[in-house]
C-alpha positions in Angstrom: 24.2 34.7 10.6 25.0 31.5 13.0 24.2 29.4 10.4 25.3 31.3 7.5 29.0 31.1 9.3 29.1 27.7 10.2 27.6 26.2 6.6 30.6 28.3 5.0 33.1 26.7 7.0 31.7 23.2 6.9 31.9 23.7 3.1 35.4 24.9 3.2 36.7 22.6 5.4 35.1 19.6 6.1 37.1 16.7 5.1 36.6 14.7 1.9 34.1 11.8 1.8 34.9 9.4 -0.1 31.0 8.8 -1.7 31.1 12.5 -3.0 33.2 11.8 -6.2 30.6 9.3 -7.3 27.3 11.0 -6.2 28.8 14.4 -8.2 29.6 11.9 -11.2 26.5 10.3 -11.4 24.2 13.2 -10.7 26.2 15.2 -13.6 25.2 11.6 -15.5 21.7 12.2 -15.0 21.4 15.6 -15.5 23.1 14.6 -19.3 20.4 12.4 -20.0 21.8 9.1 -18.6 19.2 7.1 -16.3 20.5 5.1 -13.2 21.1 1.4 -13.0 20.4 1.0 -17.0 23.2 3.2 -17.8 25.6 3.0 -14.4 25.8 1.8 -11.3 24.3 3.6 -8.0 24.0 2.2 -4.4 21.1 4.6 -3.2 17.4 5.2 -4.9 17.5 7.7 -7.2 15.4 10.7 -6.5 18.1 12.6 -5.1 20.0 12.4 -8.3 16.7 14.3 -9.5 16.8 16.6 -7.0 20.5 17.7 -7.1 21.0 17.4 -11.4 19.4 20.7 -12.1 21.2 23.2 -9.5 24.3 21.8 -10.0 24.0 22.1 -13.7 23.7 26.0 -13.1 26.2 26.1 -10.8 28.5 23.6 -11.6 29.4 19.8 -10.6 32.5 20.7 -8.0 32.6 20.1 -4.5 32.0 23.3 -3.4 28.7 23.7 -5.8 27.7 20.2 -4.6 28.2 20.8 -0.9 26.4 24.3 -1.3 23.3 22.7 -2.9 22.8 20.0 -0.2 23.2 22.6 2.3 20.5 24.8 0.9 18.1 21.5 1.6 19.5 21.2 5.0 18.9 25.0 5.9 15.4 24.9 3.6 14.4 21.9 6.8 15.5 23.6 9.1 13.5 27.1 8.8 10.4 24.4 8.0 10.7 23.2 11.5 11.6 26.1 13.2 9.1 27.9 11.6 6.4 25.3 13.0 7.6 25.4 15.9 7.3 29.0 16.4 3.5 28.4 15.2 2.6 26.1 17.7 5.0 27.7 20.7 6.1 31.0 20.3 9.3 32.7 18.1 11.3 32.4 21.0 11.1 28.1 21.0 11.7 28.3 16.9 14.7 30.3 16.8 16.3 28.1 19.5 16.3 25.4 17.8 17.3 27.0 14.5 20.2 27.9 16.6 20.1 24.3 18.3 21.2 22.8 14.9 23.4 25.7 13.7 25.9 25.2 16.5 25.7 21.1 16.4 28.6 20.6 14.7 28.1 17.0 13.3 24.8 17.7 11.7 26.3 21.1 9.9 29.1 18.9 9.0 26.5 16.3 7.2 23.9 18.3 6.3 26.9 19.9 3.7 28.5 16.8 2.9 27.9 15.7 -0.9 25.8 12.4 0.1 21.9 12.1 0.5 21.8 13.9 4.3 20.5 17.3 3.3 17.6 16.5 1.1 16.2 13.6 3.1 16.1 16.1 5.9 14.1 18.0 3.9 11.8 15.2 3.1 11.6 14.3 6.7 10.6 18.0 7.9 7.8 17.6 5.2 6.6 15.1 6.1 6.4 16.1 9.9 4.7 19.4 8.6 2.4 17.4 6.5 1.5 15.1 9.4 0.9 18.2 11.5 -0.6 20.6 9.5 -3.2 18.8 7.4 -6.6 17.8 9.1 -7.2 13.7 9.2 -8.5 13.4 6.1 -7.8 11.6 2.2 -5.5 14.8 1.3 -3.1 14.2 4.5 -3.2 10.1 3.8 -2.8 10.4 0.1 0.4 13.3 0.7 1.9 11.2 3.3 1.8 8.1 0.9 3.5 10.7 -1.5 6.2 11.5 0.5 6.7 8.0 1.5 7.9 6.6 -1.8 9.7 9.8 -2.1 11.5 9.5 1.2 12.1 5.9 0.7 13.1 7.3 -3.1 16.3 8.9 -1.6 17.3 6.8 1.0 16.7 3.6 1.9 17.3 4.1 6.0 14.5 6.3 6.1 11.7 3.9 5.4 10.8 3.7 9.2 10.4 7.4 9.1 7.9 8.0 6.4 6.2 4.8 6.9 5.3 4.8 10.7 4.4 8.8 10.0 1.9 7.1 6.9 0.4 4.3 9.4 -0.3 7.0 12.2 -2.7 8.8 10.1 -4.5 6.2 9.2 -4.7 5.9 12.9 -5.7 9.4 14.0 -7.9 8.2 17.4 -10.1 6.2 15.5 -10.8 4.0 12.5 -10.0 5.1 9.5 -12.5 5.9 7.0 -13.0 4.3 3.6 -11.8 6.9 1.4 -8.9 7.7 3.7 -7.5 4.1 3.2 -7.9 4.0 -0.3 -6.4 7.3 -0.7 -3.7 6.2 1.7 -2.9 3.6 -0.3 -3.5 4.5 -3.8 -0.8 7.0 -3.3 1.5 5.0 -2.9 1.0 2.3 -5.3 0.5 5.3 -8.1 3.5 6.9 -6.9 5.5 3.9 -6.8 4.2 3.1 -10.5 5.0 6.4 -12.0 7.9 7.2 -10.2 9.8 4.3 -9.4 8.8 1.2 -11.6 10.4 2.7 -15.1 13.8 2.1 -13.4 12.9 -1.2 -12.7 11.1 -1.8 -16.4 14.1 -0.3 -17.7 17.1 -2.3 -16.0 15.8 -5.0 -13.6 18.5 -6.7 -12.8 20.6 -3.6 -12.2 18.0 -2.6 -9.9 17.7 -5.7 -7.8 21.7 -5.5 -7.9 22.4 -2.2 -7.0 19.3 -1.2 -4.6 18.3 -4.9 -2.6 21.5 -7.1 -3.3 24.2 -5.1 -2.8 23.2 -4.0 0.8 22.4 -7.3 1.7 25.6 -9.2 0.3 27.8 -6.2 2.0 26.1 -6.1 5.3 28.9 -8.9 6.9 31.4 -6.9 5.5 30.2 -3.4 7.8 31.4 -3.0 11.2 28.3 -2.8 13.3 30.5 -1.7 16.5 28.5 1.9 17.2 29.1 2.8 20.8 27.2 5.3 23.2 29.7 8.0 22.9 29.2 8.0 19.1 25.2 8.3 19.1 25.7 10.3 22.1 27.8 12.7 20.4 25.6 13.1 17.4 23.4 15.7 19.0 23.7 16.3 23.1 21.6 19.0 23.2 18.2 17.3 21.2 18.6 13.8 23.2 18.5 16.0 26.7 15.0 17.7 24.9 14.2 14.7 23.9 14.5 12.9 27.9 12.5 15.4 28.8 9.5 15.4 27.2 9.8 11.6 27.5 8.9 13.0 30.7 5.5 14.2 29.8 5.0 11.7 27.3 2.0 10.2 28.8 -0.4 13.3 29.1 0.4 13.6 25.5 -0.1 11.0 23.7 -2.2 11.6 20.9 -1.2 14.3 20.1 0.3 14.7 16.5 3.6 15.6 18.5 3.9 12.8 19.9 3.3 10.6 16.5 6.0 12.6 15.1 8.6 11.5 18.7 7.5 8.1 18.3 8.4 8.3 14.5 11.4 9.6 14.9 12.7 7.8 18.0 12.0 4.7 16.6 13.7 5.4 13.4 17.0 6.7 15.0 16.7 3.5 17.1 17.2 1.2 14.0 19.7 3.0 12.7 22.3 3.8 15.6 21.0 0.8 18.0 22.3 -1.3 19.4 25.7 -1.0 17.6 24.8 0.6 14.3 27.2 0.8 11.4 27.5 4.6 10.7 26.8 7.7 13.4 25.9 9.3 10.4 22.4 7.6 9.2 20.9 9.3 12.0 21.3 12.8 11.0 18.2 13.4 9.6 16.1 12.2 12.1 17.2 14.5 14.5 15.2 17.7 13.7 11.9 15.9 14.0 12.6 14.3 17.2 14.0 17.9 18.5 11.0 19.8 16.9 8.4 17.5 18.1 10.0 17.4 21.8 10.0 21.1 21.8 6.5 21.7 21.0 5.7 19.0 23.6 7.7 20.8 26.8 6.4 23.8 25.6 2.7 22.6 25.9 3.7 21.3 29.5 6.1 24.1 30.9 2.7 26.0 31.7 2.6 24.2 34.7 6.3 24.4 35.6 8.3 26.8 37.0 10.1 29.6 35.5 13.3 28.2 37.2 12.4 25.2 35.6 12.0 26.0 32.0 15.8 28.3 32.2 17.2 24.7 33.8 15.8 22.5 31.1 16.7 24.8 28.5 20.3 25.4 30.1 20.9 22.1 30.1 20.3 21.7 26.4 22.5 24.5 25.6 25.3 23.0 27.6 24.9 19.6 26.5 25.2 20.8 23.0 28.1 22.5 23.2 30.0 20.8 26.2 29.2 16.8 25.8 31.3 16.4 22.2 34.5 17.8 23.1 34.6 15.8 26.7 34.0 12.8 24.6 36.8 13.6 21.9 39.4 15.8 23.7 41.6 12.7 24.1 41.4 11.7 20.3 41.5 15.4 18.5 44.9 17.5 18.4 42.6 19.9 16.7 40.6 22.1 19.4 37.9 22.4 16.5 37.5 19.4 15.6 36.6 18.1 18.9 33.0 19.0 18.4 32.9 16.5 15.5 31.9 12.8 16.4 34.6 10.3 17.5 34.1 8.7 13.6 34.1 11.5 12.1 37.6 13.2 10.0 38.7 16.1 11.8 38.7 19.1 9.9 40.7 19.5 6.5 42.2 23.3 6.6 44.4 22.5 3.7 41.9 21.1 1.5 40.9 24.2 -0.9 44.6 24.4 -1.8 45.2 20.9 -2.0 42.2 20.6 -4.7 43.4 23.9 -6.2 46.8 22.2 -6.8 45.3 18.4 -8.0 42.9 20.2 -10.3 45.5 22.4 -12.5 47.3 19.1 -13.0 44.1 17.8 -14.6 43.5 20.1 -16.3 47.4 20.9 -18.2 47.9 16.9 -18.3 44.5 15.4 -19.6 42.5 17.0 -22.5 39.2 17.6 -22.8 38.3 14.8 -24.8 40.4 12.1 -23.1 38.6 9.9 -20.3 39.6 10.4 -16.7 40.4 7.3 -15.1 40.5 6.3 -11.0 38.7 6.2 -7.7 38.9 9.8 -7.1 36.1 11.4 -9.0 36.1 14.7 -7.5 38.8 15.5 -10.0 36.8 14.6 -12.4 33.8 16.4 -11.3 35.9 19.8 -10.7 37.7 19.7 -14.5 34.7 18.5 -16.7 36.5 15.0 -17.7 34.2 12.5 -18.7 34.8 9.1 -16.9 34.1 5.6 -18.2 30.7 4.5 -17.0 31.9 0.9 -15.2 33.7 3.9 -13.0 31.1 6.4 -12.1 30.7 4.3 -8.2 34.6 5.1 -7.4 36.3 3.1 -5.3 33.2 0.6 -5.2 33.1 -0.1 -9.1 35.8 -2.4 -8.6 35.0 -6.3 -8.6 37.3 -9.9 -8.5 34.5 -12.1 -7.8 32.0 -12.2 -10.9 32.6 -13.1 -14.6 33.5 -9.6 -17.0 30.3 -10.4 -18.9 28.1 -9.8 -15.2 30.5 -7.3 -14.6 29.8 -5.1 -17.4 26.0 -5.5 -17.2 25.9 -4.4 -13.9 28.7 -1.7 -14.7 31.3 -2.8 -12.4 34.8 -2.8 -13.6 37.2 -5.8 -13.6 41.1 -5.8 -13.3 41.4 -6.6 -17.0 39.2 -3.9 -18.3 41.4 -1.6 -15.8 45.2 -2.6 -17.4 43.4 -1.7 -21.1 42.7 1.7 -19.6 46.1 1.7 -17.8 47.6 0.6 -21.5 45.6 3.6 -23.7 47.8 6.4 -24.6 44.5 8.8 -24.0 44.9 8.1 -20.7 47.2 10.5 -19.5 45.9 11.3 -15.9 45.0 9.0 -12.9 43.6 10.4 -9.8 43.6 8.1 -6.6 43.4 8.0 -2.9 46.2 7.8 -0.9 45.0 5.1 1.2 45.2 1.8 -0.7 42.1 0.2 -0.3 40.4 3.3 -1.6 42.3 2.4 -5.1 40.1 -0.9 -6.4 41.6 -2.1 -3.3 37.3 -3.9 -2.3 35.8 -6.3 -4.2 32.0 -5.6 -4.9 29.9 -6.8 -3.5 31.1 -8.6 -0.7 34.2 -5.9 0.3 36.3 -9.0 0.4 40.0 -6.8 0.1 42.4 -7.4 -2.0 45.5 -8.5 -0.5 48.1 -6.0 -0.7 50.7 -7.7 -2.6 48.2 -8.9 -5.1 46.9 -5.1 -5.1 50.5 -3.9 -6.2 51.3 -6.9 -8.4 47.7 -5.6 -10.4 49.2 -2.5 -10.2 52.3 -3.1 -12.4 51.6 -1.6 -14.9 50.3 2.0 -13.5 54.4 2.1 -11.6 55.4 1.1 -14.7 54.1 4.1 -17.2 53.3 7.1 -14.8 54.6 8.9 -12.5 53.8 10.8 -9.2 52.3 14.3 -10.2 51.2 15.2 -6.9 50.5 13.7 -4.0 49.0 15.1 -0.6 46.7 14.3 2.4 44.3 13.7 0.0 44.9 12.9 -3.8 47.4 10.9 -5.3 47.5 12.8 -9.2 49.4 10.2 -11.6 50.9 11.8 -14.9 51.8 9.2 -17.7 55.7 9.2 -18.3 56.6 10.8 -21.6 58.9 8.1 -23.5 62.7 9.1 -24.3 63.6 10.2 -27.9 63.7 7.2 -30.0 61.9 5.0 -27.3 58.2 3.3 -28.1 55.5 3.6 -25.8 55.0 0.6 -23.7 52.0 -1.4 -25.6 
């Protein structure tokens, strides 16, 4: 019911994202038939198009449906763990941390954000189980070398994960056996064949583009400024669990546990250390590194005192709910959102009327048939309009710096293509952001920014054929001007 309460109001009301308007566009792309990189543009691996493209096409491309299925993921890792936990502890250790995670605000607001968070969880908890579970043997290496080109399938960040979890097998206290290497390694060479290598046959220089190159030609352009309070406040409750059982590290460590802390640990230290770019990234690396230090107090607390255990476990529960708000109180006007990290966008209580409002206009100004064009895709995804594919990556589809004929190959839009769109009398709805550099306001790859005043000048003639629809907190919904009797449309 704790979770169940907190997933419906993280749904509600957690604030926009700008990347869910193009991960709803594109997996509604894919679940039409359309294959990523050849067709459009998409800065992630693909799987979790796969994985998202047939529940949202029962239940519908909108935010709501989209935030809904990612959350199922989420909650489908989190009765995994919990469930081995209770397994190898007792219920009591696996429904505290189900209720660890479905009071830590941050990772509920994630885990039902439209983005890649909720299934890679999953993945993760897999693999952990997998890791856990299965005897040393060819079925645990060849299912871990499975679930590493899967993992690394959905999200780049979480190579470290999969991979260290792969090379620990192969390491389970002593040498590994023939068959276990080759399985271990055939696995992932088939599975990177079968799964992987028809996007590249298929479109290879959109795939070196979109998955290698532009990561690496953006990576200047990031802010790599991560602080302790924002890593800190990312989970209070799972890095006190996680001091302790540093604690008893030593006595355990070869276990399988302790493979899976290791794993873990070391993968939330390359993505939030030592001044990572997003608080985010680490999400998914958190139930693993709770789970595993659970299982390891647990295994230790036989020899500590009951006085002990209730401190450790109090300490947790206070950490989790107490560390956050100290750390934000200043910053957040909002009591609520003080539980979110410093990064983060406080809560949106306005935003199921404001899309309520932005999505009528959609659908009264712009027909069925008539292409939806602009940076805010969630308008698109919510009304069914079909949008250009050079647009389907949002407010990253824009770029100044390589010729139109690049451009279109890699399905990235240039300013000319944009004033033909602006010019088309079909085009009778434009859906932006109100923050400026939202609107084609970055230049991909680099992020180079448009200066403002060449921004507007581009802009000419949007000001000069529509008008202001609607505009709130966080939509801008342009309606093209209807021309006076006896007055031509402007060519």
């Amino acid at each position: 019911m704790i979770h169940l309460c907190g997933a419906t109001w993280h749904i509600r009301f957690g604030a926009t994202n700008t990347d869910e308007g193009f991960y709803a566009i594109t997996t509604r792309a894919v679940a039409q038939g359309e294959l990523p990189y050849r067709d459009f543009g998409f800065t992630q691996p693909p799987f979790v198009l796969y994985a998202n493209a047939l529940p949202l096409k029962l239940a519908g491309f909108g935010l709501t449906p989209m935030r809904i299925v990612n959350g199922v993921w989420a909650a489908l890792g989190l009765a995994l763990a919990a469930y081995w936990v209770a397994r190898r502890t007792n219920a009591a250790c696996g429904l505290g941390l189900a209720v660890l995670f479905s009071i830590n605000a941050p990772w509920m607001y994630f885990m039902h954000m439209g983005k890649t968070y909720g299934f890679t969880t999953l993945l993760v908890v897999l693999a952990m189980w997998t890791f856990l579970a299965l005897k040393p043997g060819t079925w645990r290496a060849a299912a871990l070398g499975l679930l590493v080109v899967v993992g690394i399938g959905t999200r780049l960040t979480a190579a470290p994960f999969f991979v260290l979890l792969w090379l620990l097998a192969l390491w389970p206290g002593r040498r590994p056996a023939t068959s276990e290497l080759v399985a271990a390694v055939a696995s992932v060479g088939l599975a990177t064949i079968v799964l992987l290598l028809p996007f590249w046959w298929a479109a290879p220089e959109q795939v070196r583009f979109w998955v290698f190159d532009f990561h690496r030609l953006s990576l200047g352009a990031r802010k790599w400024d991560l602080g302790w309070q924002d890593w800190v406040s990312i989970g209070p409750g799972v890095w006190v669990l996680a001091a302790f059982a540093m604690l008893v590290l030593r006595s355990r460590w070869k276990s399988g546990e302790a493979g899976v802390f290791l794993a873990a640990g070391l993968t939330l230290a390359v993505n939030l250390l030592p001044t990572g770019a997003y608080d985010e990234y680490g999400m998914p690396f958190l139930m693993p590194l709770a789970a595993s230090s659970v299982v390891l107090l647990n295994d230790a607390s036989r020899t500590w005192s009951r006085g002990f255990v209730v401190a450790v476990v109090g300490l947790a529960t206070v950490a989790q709910v107490a560390v956050t708000p100290w750390l934000t109180a200043s910053d957040r006007p909002d009591v609520w959102s003080r539980w979110l990290t410093p990064r983060s966008s406080p809560y949106d209580y306005g935003l199921p009327g404001e899309m309520a409002l932005a999505r009528e206009i959609v659908w009264k100004e712009l027909k069925a048939d008539a292409p939806f064009i602009g940076p805010h895709l969630l308008l698109a995804a919510e009304t069914g309009r079909a949008v250009p594919r050079e647009l389907y990556m949002g407010a990253f589809a824009f770029t100044a710096e390589m010729p139109a004929d690049r451009a279109a190959r890699l399905h990235l839009v240039t300013h000319e293509r944009l004033e033909q769109w602006f010019d088309d009398p079909q085009v009778t709805v434009l859906g932006f952001f109100p923050r400026l550099a939202l609107d084609y306001g970055w230049s991909m790859p680099s992020y180079a920014q448009i200066p403002d005043d060449a921004h507007m000048r581009w802009f000419g003639p949007v000001w000069r054929q529509f008008r202001i629809a609607y505009k709130s907190e966080n939509f801008v919904v342009l309606v093209r001007k209807q021309p006076a009797v006896g007055e031509a449309r402007i060519p």
